[in-house]
C-alpha positions as CSV (number, residue, x, y, z in Angstrom):
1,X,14.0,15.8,-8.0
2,X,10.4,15.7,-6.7
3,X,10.3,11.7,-6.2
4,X,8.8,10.6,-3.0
5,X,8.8,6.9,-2.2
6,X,5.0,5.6,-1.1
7,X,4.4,2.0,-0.4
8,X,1.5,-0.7,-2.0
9,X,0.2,-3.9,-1.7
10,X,1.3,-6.4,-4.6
11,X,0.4,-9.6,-5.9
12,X,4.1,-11.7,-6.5
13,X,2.2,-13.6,-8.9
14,X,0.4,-11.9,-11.4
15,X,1.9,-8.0,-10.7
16,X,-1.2,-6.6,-9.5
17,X,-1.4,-3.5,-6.9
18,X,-3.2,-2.3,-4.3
19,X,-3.4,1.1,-1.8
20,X,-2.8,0.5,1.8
21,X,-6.2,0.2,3.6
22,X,-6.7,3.6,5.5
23,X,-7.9,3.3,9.2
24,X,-7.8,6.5,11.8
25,X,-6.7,9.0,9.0
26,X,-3.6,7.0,8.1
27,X,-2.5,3.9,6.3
28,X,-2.5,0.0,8.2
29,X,1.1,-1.4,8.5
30,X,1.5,-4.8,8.0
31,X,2.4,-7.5,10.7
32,X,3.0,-10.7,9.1
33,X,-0.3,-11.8,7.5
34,X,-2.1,-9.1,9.7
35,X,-2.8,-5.4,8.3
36,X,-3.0,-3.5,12.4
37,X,-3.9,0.2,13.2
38,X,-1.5,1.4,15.2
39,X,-4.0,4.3,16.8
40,X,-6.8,2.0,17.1
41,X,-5.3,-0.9,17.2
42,X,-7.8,-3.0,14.6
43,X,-6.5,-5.7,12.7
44,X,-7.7,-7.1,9.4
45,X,-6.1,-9.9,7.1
46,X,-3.8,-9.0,4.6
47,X,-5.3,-9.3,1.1
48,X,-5.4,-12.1,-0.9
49,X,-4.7,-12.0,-4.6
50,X,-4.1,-15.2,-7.1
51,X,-5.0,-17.3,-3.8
52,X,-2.1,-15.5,-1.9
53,X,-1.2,-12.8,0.6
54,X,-0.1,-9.5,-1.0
55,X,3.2,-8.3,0.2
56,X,4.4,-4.9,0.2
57,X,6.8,-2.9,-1.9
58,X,7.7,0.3,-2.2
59,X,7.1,2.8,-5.1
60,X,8.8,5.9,-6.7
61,X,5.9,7.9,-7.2
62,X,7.1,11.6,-9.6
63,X,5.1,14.4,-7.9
64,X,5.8,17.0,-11.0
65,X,3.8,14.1,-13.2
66,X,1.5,13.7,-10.6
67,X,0.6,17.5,-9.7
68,X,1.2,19.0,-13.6
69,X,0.5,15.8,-15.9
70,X,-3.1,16.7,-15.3
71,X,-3.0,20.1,-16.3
């Protein structure tokens, strides 16, 4: 199989989906409520969506779809 697992933000509320700020080249992790860099070591809130914090979940993306579903 060509599955790879990727993470995302999401809302628990309404379903909603978001990419992983980028900082340095690579995605933030999450702390808590704090998105950090661990190269740089800059911190941001984690998103808000439907008045609260995203959490993160992982997804199954299919890179055959991905690379050849655009063909």
């Amino acid at each position: 199989m060509t599955k790879v697992v990727e993470q995302e933000l999401y809302c628990t509320i309404c379903g909603a989906t978001k990419d992983i700020p980028l900082c340095c080249g690579k995605e933030m992790e999450l702390d808590g409520s704090i998105l950090f860099c661990s190269s740089c070591g800059r911190e941001i809130k984690a998103p808000r969506h439907c008045g609260k914090e995203m959490v993160l979940r992982d997804k199954v993306v299919d890179l055959k779809e991905e690379i050849f579903g655009k063909l």
